[in-house]
N, C-alpha and C positions, 0 to 999 in steps of 0.2 A: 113710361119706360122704367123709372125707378120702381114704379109697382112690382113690376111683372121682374126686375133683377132679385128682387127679395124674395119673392118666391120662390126662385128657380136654387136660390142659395139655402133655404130651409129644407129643400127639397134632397139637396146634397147631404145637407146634416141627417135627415135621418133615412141614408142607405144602408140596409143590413148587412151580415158577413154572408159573402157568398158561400157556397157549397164546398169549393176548396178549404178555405179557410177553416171553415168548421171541422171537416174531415180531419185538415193538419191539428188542430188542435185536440180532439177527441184524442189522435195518434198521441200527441205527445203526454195529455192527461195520462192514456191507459199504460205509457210506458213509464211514466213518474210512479203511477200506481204499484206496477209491478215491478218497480225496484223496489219503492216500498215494503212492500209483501214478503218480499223475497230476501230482501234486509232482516224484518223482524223472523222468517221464519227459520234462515239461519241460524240467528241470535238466538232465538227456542230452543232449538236442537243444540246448536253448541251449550246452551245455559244447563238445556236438562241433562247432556253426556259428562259435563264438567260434574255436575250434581252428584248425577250415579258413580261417578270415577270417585269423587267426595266421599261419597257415603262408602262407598266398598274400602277403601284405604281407611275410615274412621272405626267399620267391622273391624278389620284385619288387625289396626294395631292396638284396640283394644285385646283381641282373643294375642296377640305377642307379646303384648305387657305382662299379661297374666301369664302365659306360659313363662316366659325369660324371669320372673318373680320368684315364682315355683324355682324352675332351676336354679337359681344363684342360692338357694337355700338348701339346698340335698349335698349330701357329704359323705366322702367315703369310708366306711366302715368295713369289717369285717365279711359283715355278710347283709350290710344294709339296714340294720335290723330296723324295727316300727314299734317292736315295744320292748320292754325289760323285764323278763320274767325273772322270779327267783324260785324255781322249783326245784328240792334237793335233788333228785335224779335227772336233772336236764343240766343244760348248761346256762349258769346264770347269766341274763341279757344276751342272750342268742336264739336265735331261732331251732328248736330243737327238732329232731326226725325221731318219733320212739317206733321201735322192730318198724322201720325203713315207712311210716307213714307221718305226713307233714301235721304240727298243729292242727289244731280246730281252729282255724281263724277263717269266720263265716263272712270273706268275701266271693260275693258271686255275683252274677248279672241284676241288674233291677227286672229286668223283663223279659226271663229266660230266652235271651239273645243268645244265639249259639257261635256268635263271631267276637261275643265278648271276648275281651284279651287274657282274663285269667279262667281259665279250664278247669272243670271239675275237678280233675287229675291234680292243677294245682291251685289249690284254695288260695296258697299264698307264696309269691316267690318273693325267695329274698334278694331282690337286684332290681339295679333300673333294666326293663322289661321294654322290647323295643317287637310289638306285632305286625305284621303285614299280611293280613286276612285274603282270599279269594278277593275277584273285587266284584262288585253289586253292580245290577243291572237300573238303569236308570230310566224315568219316562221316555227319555229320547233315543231309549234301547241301543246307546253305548255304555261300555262299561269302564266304571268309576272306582278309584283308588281310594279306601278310608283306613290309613293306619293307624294305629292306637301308639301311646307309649306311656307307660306306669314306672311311678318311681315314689320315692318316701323323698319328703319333702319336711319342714317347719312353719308353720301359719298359723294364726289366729285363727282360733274356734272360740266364739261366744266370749270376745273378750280376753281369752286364756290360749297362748303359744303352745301348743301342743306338735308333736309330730302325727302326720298324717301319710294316708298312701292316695295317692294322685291319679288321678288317670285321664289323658283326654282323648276323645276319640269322635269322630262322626256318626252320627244320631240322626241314623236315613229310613230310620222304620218309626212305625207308629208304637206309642207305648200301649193303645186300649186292643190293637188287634193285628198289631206286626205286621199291616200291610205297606207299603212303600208310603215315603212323606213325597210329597212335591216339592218341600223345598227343604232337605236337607239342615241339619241344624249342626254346627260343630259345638259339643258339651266341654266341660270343667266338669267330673265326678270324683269325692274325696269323701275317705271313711277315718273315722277317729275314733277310738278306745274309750268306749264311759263307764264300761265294768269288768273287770276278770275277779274269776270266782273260781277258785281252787278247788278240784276236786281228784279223786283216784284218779280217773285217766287222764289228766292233766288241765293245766287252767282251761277255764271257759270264758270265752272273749265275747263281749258284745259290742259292737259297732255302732255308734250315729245312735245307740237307743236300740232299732230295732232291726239292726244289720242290715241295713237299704243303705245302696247306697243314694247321699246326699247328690245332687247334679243341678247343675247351673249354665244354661245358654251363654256362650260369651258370642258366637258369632252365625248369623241367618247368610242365608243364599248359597253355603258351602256346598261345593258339589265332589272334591276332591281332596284327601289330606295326605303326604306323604309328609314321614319322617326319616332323617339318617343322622347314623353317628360316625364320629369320625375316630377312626381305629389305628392301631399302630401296633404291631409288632417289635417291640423293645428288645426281642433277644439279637433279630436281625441289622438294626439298624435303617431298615429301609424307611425310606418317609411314608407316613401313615395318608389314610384317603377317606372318602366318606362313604359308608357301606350303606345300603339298604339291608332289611333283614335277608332280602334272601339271597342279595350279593355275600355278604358274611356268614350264612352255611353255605351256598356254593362256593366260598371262596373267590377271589379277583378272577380277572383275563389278567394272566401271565403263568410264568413258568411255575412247574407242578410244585416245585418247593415251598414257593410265593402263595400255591392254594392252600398247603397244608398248613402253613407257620397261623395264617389268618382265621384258617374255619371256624366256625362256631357249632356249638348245638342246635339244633334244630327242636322247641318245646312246643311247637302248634302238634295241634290235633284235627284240622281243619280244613286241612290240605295247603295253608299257605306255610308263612315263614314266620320263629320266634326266636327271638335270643333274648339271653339273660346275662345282665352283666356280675357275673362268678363264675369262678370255677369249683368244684366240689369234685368228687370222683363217679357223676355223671355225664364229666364230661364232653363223652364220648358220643360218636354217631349210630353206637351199638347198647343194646340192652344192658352189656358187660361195664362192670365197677372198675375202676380206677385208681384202688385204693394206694395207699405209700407206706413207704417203710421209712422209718428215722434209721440211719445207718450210724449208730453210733460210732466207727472209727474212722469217716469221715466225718464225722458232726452236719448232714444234711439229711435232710427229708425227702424224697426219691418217689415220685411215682412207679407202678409196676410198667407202664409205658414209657417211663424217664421225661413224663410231659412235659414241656418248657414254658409256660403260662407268661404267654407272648403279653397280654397287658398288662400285666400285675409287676409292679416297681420295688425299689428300697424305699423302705417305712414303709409299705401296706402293712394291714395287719391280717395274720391268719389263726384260726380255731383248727386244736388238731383234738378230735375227740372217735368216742369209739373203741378204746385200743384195743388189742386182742390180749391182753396182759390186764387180770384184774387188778391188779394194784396202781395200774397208771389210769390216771384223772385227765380230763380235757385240759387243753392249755390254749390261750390266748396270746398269740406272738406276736412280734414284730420284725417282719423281714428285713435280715442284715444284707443279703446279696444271693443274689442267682447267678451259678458261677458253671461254665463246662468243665467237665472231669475228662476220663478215661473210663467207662466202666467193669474194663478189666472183665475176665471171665467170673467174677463172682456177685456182681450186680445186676444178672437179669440183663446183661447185652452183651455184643463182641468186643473182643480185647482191638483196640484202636478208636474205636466210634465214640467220637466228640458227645456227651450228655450234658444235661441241667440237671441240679442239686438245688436246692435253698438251703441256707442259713438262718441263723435267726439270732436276732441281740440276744435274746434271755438264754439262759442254762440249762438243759435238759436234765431230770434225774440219771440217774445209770442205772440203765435195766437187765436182767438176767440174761436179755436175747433182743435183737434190735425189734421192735413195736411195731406190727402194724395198724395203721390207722385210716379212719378219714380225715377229709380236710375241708376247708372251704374259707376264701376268700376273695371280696367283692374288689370289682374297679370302677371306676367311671368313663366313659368316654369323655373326651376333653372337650368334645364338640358337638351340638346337634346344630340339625338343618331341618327349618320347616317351611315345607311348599304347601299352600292353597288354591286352591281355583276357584272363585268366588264369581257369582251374577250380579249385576247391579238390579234393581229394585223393579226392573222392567223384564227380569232374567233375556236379555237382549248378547248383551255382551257378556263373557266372560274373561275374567282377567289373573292371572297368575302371580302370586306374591311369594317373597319367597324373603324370611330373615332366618341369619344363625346367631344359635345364642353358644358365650362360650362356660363351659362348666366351671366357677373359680373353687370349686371344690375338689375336682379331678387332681 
């Protein structure tokens, strides 16, 4: 009897897991599993979108540093200039126009890009230059925003501070055969002065060496760039806003006054939108000049339109050259005040109608017969704004950045 109980008790010890048991437990292995799984494959996906979110804000404020760099160094001048000529028949350290065609300063596209921002027509403007081009068709056969904005700026070149002219822009075509890039490149292009060489029809400028312009990737995966400035009409009072270029040649939404005081020029050729930041006596939305008369016995300078140059402040400074009186020379001023008159029937408007005059600190000669002339002086926008639309590294997502930088040279 003791025999046969020890048996029966070994017999116990080794009964296997029934069929339940085994089922419930597979059950619970494969659900420990697939929390597991499901653990790490979140944690992947959120690690890689943190990453890409990473790296796209690491692009982004690298190409902002650099831009906001740039800007905090551009200053307002007269007519912006980039370099300082001394040619007896031009005007010294200004940008000169001889029988109405601009210097020879040989900037132009690296890769006869026809969207480039500065135009045949103009080789060289003198302003910070704000383009908004057509916009480019992209692989995903939506269409994509790439404005440019050029400006004269101070930087080091090869060790030596030099003034430069700037440009950034989106760089969505191939440079060996202009066909479309797939991933869009936002550039930094800047050209700098290494020879002028005086000749009869006026210096000869050479750029970077070989008049290419120099260009630098600051940011990959760009698919959109806009820029705006932030504008204000000073004669009105009204609080100023931020324009795109072709909000400021069409003017705001609001009343027709409100479109007129703002407008700009419009200097594409390309069917989109350009503005330059000056005024000179082009302007106008017409082929027609804009010239001024100095009125000597109000002591103000008068466009023939009575223009009222809505950004330009006290202290700008303005170039009044040209004059139709050989004995009077260009003059380099300093605005004292822009002031409403009456223009009375003998200034080229009705007797009642509120106009704008400038003054000017310095002294005019006294001439036979009041001077007419041209003029031109630069301002700066006291503000830009720059939006990107960037992909992360997987071009999955795309994500909108947006910083403004504010001008402490304005």
């Amino acid at each position: 009897m003791r025999h046969g109980t020890q048996v029966h008790s070994s017999r116990k010890l080794l009964r296997a897991f029934t069929l339940v048991e085994l089922l419930v437990a597979m059950a619970l292995g494969v659900i420990l599993t697939g929390a597991i799984v499901f653990i790490f494959v979140q944690s992947q996906k959120i690690f890689t979108e943190m990453d890409a979110k990473v790296s796209v804000y690491n692009y982004a404020r690298t190409a902002f540093d650099t831009v906001e760099r740039d800007l905090a160094n551009t200053a307002k001048t007269a007519d912006m200039e980039f370099f300082q000529d001394s040619e007896s028949d031009g005007i010294p350290g200004h940008y000169d126009r001889r029988n109405g065609d601009p210097e020879a300063i040989p900037v132009s596209s690296p890769f006869g890009d026809p969207h480039f921002l500065i135009d045949k027509q103009e080789k060289y403007i003198y302003g910070m230059t704000l383009h908004q081009p057509p916009p480019y068709t992209g692989f995903d056969g939506k269409k994509h925003r790439h404005d440019s904005i050029y400006f004269r700026t101070v930087t080091s070149v090869n060790g030596q501070t030099k003034p430069v002219l700037v440009e950034y822009a989106l760089d969505y075509r191939r440079a060996s055969n202009g066909t479309l890039r797939l991933l869009p490149i936002l550039v930094r292009r800047h050209w700098s002065i290494t020879k002028i060489q005086k000749s009869l029809a006026g210096p000869q400028i050479t750029l970077n060496g070989d008049n290419k312009a120099i260009e630098s990737e600051l940011c990959l995966y760009v698919t959109d760039v806009k820029f705006e400035f932030y504008l204000q009409d000073k004669r009105s009072g009204r609080p100023g806003r931020l324009y795109s270029a072709e909000e400021a040649c069409r003017g705001p939404v609001g009343s027709a006054t409100n479109q007129a005081n703002i407008r700009m020029r419009n200097f594409a050729t390309d069917g989109g939108f350009k503005i330059a930041c000056f005024y000179d006596s082009r302007h106008l939305h017409t082929k027609q000049e804009d010239k001024a008369v100095y009125d000597q016995k109000r002591k103000m300078l008068i466009t023939e339109n009575i223009f009222h140059f809505p950004m330009t402040e006290v202290g700008d400074r303005m170039v009044l050259f040209n004059f139709d009186i050989p004995s009077a020379t260009y003059r380099d001023l300093t605005i004292k005040s822009i002031e409403r008159f009456d223009t009375g029937s003998g200034a080229g408007g009705t007797a009642g109608t509120p106009k704008y005059g400038i003054r000017f600190i310095e002294t005019l000669p006294t001439y036979t017969k009041d001077p007419e002339c041209e003029y031109r002086t630069g301002f700066l926008p006291s503000m830009v704004r720059m939006t990107v639309k960037i992909k992360d590294r997987k071009r999955k997502a795309v994500r909108t950045l947006v910083r403004q930088f504010k001008l402490l040279g304005a």
